[in-house]
C-alpha positions as CSV (number, residue, x, y, z in Angstrom):
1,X,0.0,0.0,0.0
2,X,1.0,3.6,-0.5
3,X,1.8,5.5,2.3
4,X,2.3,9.8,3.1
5,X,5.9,8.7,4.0
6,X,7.8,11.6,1.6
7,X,10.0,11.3,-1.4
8,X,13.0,12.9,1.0
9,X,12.3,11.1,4.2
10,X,13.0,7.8,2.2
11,X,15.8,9.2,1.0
12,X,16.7,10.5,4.5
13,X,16.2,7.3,5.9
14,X,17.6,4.9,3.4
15,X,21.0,6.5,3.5
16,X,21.2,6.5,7.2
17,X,20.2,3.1,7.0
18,X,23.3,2.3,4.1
19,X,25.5,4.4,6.5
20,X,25.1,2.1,9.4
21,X,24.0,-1.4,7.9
22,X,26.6,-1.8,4.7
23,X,24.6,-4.7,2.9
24,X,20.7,-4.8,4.4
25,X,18.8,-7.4,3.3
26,X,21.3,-10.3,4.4
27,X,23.7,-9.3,1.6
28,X,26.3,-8.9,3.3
29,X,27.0,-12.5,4.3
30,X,26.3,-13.1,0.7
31,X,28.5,-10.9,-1.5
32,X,31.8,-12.5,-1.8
33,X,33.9,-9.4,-1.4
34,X,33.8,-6.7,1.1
35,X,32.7,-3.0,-0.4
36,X,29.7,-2.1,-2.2
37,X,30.2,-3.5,-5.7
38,X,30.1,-0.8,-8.5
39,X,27.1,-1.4,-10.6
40,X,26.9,-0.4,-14.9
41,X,23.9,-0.9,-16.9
42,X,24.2,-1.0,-21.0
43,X,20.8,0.3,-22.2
44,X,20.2,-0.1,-25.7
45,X,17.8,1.1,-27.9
46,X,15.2,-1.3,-29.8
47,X,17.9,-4.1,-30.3
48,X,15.8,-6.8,-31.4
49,X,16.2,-10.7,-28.8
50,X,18.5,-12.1,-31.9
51,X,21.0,-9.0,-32.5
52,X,23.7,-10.5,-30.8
53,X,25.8,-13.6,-31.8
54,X,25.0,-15.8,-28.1
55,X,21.4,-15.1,-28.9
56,X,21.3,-16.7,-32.3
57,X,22.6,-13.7,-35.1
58,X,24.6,-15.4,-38.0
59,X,25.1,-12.0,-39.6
60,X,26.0,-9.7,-36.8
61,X,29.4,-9.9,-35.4
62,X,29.6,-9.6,-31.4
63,X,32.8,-11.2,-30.3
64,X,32.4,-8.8,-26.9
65,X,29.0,-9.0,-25.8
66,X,29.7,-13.0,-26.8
67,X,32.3,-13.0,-24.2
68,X,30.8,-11.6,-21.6
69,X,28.1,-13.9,-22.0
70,X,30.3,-17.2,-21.7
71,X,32.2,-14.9,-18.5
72,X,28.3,-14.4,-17.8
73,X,24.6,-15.2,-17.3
74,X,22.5,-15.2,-20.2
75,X,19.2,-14.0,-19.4
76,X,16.9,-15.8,-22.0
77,X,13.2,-14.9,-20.3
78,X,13.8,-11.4,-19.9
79,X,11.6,-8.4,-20.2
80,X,11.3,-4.7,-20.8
81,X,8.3,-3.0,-21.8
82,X,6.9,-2.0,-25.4
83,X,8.6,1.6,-26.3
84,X,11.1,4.1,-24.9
85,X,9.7,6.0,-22.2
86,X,7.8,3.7,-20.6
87,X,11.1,1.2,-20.6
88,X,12.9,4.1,-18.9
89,X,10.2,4.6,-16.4
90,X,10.1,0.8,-14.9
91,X,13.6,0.4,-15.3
92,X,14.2,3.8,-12.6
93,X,11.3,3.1,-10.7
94,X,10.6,-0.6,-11.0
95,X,7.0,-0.1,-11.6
96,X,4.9,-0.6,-14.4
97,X,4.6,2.4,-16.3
98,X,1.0,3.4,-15.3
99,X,1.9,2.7,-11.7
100,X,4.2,5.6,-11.1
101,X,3.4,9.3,-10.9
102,X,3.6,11.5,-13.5
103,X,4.0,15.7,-13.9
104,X,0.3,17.1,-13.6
105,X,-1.0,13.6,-13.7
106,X,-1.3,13.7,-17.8
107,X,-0.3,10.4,-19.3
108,X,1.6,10.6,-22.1
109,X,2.8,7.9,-24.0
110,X,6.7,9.0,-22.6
111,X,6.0,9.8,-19.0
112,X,7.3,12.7,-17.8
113,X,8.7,11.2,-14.4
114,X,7.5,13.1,-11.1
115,X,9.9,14.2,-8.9
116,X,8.4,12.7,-6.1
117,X,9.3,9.2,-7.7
118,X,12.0,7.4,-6.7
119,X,14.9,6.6,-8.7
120,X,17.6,3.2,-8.8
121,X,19.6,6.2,-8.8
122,X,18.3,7.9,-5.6
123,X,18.7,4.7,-3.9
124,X,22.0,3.8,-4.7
125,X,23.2,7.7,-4.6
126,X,21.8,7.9,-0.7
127,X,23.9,4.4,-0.1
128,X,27.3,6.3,-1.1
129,X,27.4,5.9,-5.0
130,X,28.5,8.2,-7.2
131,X,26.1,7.9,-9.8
132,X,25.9,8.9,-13.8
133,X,23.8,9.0,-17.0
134,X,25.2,8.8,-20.6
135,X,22.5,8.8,-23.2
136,X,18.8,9.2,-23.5
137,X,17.0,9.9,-21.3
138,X,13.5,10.3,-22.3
139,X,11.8,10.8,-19.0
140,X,11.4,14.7,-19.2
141,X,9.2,14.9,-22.3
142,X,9.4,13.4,-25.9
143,X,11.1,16.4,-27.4
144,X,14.5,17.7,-28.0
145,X,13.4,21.1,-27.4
146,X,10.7,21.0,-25.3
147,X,11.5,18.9,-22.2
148,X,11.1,20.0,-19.0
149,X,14.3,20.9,-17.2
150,X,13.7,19.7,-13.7
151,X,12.9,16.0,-14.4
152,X,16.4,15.9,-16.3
153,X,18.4,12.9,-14.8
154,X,20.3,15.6,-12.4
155,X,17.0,16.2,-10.3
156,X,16.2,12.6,-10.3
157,X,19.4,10.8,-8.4
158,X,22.4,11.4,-11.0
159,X,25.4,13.1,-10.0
160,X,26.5,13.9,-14.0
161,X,24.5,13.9,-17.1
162,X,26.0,13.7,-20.6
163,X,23.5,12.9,-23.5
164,X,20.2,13.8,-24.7
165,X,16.6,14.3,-23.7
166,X,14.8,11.7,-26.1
167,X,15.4,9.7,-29.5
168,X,17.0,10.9,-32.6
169,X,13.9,10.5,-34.7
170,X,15.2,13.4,-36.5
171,X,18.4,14.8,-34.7
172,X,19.8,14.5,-31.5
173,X,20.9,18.0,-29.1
174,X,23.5,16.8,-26.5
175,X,23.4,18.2,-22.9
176,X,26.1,17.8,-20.1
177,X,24.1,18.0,-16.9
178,X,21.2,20.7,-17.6
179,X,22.7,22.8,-20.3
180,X,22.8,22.4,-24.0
181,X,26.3,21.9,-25.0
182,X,26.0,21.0,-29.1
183,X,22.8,21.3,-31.1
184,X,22.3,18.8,-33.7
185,X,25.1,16.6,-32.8
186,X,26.8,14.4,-35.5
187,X,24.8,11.2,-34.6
188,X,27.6,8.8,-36.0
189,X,30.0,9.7,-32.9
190,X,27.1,9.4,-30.2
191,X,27.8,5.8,-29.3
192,X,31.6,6.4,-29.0
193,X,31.0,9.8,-27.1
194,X,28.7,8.3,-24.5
195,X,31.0,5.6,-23.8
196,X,34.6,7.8,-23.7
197,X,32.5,10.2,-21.4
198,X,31.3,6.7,-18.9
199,X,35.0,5.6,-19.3
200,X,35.8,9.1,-17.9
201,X,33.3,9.0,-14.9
202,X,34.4,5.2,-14.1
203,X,38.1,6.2,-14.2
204,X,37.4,9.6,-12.0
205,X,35.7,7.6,-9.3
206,X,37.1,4.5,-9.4
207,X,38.1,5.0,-6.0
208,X,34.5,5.0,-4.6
209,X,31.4,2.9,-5.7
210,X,30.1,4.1,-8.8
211,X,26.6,3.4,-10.7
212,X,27.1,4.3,-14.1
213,X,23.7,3.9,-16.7
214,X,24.2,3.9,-20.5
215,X,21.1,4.0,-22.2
216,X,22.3,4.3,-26.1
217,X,20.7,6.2,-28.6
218,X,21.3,3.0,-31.1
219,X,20.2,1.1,-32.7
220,X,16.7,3.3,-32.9
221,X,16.0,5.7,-36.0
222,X,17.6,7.4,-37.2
223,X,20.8,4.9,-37.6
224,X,24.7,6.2,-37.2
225,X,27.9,4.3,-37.0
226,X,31.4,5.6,-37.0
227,X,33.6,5.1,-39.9
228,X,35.4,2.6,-38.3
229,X,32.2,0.1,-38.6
230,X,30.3,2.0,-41.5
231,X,29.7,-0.5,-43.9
232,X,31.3,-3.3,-42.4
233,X,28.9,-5.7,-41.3
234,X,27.3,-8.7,-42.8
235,X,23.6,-6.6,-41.7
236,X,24.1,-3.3,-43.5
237,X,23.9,0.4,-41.3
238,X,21.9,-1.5,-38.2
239,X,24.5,-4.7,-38.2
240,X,27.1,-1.8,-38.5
241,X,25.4,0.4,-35.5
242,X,25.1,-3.5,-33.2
243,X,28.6,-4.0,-34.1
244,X,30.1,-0.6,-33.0
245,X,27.8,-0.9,-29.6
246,X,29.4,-4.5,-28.9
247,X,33.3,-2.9,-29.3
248,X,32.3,-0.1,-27.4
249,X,30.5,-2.7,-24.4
250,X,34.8,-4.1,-24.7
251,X,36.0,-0.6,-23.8
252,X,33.9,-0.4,-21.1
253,X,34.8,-4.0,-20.1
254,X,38.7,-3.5,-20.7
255,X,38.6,-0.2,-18.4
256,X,37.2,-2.1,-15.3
257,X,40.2,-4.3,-16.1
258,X,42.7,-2.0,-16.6
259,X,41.8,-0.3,-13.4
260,X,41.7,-3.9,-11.1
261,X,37.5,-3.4,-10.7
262,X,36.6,-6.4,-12.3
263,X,36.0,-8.3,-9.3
264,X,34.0,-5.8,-8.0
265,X,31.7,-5.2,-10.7
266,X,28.5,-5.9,-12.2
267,X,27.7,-5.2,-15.7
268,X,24.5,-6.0,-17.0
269,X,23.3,-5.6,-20.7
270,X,19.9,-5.7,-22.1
271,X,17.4,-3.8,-24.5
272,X,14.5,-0.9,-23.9
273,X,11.8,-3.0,-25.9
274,X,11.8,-5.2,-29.5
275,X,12.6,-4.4,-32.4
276,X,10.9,-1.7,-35.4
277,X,9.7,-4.1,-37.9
278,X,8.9,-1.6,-40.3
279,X,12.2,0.0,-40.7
280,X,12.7,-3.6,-43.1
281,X,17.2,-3.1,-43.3
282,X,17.3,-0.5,-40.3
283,X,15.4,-2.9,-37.8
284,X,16.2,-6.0,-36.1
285,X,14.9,-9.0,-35.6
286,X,13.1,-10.4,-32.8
287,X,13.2,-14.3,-33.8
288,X,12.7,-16.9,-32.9
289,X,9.9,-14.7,-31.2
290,X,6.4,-13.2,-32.5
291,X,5.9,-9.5,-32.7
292,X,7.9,-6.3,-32.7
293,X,8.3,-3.4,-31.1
294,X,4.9,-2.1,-29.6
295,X,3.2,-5.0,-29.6
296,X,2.5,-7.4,-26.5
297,X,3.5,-10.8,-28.2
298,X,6.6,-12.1,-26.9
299,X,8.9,-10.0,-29.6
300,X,8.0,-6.7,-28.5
301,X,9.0,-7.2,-24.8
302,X,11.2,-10.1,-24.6
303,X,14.8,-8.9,-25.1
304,X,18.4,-10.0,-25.1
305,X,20.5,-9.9,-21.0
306,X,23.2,-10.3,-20.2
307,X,24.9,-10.1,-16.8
308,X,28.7,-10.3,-15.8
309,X,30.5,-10.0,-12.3
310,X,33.8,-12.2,-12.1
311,X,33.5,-14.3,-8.7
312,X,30.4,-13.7,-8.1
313,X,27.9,-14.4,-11.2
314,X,28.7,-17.9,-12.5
315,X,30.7,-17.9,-16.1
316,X,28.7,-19.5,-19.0
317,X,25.7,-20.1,-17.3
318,X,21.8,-19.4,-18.6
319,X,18.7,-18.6,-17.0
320,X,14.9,-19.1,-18.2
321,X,13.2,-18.1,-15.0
322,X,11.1,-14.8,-15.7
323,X,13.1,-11.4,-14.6
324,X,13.0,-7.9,-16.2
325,X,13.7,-4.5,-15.8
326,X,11.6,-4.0,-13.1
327,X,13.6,-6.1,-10.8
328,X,16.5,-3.9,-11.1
329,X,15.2,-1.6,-8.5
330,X,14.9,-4.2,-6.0
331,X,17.9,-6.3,-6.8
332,X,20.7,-2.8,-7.5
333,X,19.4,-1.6,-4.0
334,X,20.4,-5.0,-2.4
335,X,24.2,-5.1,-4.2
336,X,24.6,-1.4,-2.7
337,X,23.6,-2.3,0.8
338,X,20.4,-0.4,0.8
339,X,17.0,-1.0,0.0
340,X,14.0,-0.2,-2.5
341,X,11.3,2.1,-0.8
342,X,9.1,0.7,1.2
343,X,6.4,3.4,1.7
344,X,5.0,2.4,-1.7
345,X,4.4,-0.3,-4.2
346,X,7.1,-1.8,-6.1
347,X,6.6,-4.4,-8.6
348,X,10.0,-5.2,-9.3
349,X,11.4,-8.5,-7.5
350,X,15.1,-9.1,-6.1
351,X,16.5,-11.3,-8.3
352,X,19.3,-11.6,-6.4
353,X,19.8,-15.7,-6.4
354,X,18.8,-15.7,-10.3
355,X,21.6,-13.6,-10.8
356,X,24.1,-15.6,-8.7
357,X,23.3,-18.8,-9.9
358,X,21.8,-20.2,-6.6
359,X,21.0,-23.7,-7.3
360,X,17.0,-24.6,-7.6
361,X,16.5,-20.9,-7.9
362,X,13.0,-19.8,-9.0
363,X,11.9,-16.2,-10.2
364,X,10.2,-14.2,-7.3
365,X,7.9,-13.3,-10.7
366,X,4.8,-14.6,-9.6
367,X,3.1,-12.9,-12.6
368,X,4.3,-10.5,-15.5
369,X,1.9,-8.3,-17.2
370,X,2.2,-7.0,-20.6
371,X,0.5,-3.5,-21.1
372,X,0.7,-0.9,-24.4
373,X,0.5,2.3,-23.0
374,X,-2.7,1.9,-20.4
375,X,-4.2,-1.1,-21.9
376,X,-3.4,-4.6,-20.1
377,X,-3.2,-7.3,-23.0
378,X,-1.4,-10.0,-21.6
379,X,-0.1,-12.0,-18.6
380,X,2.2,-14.5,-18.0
381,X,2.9,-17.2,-15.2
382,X,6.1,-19.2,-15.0
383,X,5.5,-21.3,-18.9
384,X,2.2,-19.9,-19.6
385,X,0.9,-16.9,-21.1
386,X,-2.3,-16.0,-21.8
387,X,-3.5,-12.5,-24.0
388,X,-6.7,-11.3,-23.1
389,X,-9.6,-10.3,-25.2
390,X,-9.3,-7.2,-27.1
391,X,-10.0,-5.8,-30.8
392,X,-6.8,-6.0,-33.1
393,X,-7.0,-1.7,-33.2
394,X,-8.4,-0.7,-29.8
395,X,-10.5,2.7,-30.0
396,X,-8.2,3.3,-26.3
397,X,-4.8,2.4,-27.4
398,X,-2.6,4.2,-29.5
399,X,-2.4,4.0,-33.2
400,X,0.9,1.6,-33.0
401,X,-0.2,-1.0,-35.8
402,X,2.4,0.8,-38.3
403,X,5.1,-1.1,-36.1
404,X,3.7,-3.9,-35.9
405,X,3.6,-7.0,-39.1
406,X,0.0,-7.3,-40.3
407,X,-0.6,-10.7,-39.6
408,X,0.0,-9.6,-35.8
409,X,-2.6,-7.7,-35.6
410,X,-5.7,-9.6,-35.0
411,X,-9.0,-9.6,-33.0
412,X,-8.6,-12.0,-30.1
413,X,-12.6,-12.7,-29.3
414,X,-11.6,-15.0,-25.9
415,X,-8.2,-15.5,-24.3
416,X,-5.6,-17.6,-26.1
417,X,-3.5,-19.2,-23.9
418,X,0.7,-20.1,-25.0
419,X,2.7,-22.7,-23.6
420,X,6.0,-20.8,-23.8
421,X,8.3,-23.6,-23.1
422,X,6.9,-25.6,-26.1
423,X,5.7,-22.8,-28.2
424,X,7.9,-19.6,-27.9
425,X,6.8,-18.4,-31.3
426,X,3.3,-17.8,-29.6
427,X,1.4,-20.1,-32.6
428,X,-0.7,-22.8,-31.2
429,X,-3.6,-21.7,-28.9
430,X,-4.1,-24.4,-26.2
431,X,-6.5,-22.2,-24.1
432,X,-9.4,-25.0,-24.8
433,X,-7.3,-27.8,-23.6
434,X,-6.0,-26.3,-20.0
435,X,-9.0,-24.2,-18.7
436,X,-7.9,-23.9,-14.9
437,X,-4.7,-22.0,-16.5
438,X,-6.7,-20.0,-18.0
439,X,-8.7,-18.9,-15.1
440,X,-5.9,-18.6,-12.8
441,X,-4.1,-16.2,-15.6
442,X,-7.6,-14.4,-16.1
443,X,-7.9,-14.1,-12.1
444,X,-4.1,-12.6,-12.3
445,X,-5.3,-9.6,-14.9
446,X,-7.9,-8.9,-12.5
447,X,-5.5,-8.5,-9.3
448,X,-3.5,-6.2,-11.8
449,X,-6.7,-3.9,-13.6
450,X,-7.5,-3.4,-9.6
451,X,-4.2,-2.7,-8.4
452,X,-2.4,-1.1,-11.7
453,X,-4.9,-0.1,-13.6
454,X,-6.3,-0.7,-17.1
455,X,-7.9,1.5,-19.9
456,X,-10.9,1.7,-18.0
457,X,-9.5,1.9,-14.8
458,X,-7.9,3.6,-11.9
459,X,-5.5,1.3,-10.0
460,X,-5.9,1.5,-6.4
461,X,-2.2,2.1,-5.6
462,X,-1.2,4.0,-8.7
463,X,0.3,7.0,-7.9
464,X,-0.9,11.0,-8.6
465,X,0.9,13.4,-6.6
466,X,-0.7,16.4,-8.3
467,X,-3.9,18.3,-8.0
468,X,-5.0,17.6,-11.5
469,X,-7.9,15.5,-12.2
470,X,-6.5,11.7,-12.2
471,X,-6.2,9.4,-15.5
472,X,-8.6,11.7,-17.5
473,X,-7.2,9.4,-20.8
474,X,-9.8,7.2,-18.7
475,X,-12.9,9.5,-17.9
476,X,-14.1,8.2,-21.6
477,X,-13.9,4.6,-20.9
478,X,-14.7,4.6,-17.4
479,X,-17.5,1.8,-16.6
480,X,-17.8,1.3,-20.2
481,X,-16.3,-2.2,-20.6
């Protein structure tokens, strides 16, 4: 339940507890070496679950990201949500996007992020770390001009900001901190700039714990790559763009090395949503998975992870338990010593023993739901997923079908129901043959339209922290349905 506890007094709080209990939550008998362990996240853009070699590319060359994946986890069952600001939302808050609070309770498609939400990077910054963005950031407004200044990722928990407000749909304006530094930026250097700037940061602070987050531009529209990869993959410009992420995810690699962090670091790789179908050669490919970006079948959510800490996540290993973005929160909060909030909801889980290779370990996930924008579509439950009735072009949701191929955009009159283990391509309905799965799952949605919300409704522990009239997107729908 929510509670009137404030945005500061967490804050308060949760860094006098770090100060005076080093690694809450039992972690410290757990973490094999002493210290808070510095903590980077590689953020890409609409990379699609088979754009990288480990996950099944024959055209894309990744000899990095391959690497860290056999000095790694592989996280095969992992997910974000369906576009960029919404990603970036759950990721910071580990919520579900209509779960957290947004400015003047409007709900955009890209939230803007309230202030009184509470960041990863709040968390970890109260616990001791230095803390720092390089990239998008896409939780002030969808603009490049228009943003609002103070939810910039300097009033929301980071120390140092280097990158831009949104995607490059058409250019990109760079920032360091709050101030424009570079108007329409070459976007063929942005991928090398963020990551010399991280390298920077890493090397200033090497001497403290550091949280470092690298959202990339790439691979979204509008494509660049550096003349050192233009034209040289097997995938043309987006095989290129993949290819010059992977070498710079090495830099970033070698530097721990170089400066003797490896052992006492986690870095953990994975995309914002699937991949843009409709961009034909600029896109990627979500196979062996149905669906693209935008949509709620597996390709649109499900996305490539990996996660690497020497000594302390296994080498070579691979996990299929359910885990996504939203257990970041939870689970960074826990490596630093600290903990997420506790005076509201969180639907992230610690995925701490996933993560460490605990043997028997089972996701904390009890159930994963799958929303476009406000609209709950789907849910899923350890192997099963079931999408609920809806028309192929709800009158509620946005117009996303451009994304999305054709013959993935269908009326679903009554739940279909996917065994994911033996169907992962989503293609064989087996809702008639297991009906108690079905009415668990359908008794699942309903816990999450109550608590969440829905189209058509207000979820009892969603968040408004303004005076505005809450979710009027749903004043049309309301008791409609």
């Amino acid at each position: 339940m929510t509670t009137n506890v404030s945005r500061r007094s967490f804050l308060k709080v949760a860094g006098l507890a770090a100060a005076t209990a080093p690694f809450a939550m039992g972690a410290r008998a757990e973490t094999p070496a002493a210290g808070k362990p510095n903590l980077i996240i590689i953020f890409t853009d609409d990379q699609g679950y088979q754009d990288i070699g480990c996950f099944g590319s024959k055209r894309i060359r990744t000899p990095r990201l391959d690497k860290m994946a056999r000095e790694g986890m592989k996280f095969t069952s992992f997910y974000a949500q369906t576009v960029c600001g919404p990603s970036r939302a759950a990721l910071m808050t580990g919520c579900y996007p209509l779960r957290v609070a947004k400015r003047n309770n409007q709900v955009d498609i890209h939230p803007y992020l309230h202030t009184k939400e509470i960041t990863v990077a709040e968390v970890l910054k109260s616990a001791g770390y230095a803390t720092a963005c390089f990239g998008k950031w896409d939780l002030a407004g969808h603009t490049q001009t228009r943003y609002d200044p103070k939810l910039l990722p300097t009033r929301q928990g980071f120390d140092y900001f280097f990158g831009t407000p949104t995607s490059n749909d058409g250019y990109v304006n760079l920032l360091r901190n709050e101030k424009v530094i570079e108007k329409r930026a070459d976007m063929n250097t942005l991928t090398k700039r963020y990551t010399d700037e991280a390298i920077k940061f890493i090397t200033d602070n090497k001497d403290k714990p550091f949280f470092v987050y690298i959202p990339h531009t790439m691979p979204h529209t509008r494509l660049g790559a550096s003349a050192q990869f233009k034209g040289k993959s097997k995938r043309g410009l987006y095989g290129d763009v993949i290819e010059e992420i992977d070498w710079n995810v090495g830099r970033i690699l070698d530097t721990v090395k170089t400066l003797s962090l490896d052992e006492n670091t986690y870095v953990l790789y994975f995309s914002d949503n699937g991949p843009w179908e409709k961009q034909k050669a600029h896109g990627g490919n979500a196979l062996p998975l149905r669906g693209d970006k935008t949509s709620s079948w597996e390709g649109g959510v499900r996305v490539p992870c990996i996660m690497r800490a020497p000594g302390r996540i296994p080498a070579g290993k691979v996990c299929d338990e359910i885990a996504s973005t939203l257990d970041m929160m939870p689970s960074l909060a826990r490596l630093g010593g600290t903990k997420a909030p506790a005076d509201r909801s969180i639907d992230g889980r610690d995925i701490y023993d996933l993560m460490h290779g605990k043997p028997n370990a089972k996701s904390p996930t009890k159930a994963f739901y799958y929303y476009i924008h406000t609209h709950l579509q789907a849910v899923r439950s350890g192997k099963w997923k079931l999408h609920l009735p809806r028309p192929a072009k709800p009158p509620w949701a946005p117009r996303w079908a451009r994304h999305v191929k054709p013959q993935d955009v269908i009326d679903i009159p009554k739940p279909m129901l996917f065994d994911l283990d033996a169907d992962i391509g989503e293609q064989k309905d087996v809702a008639d043959k297991h009906p108690d799965v079905v009415k668990r799952l359908l008794k699942l949605a309903g816990w999450a339209r109550q608590d969440i919300g829905d189209y058509n409704v207000i979820g009892k522990n969603a968040r408004f922290f303004d005076p505005q009239p809450k979710r009027p997107d749903a004043a049309r729908w309301l008791n409609k349905t």
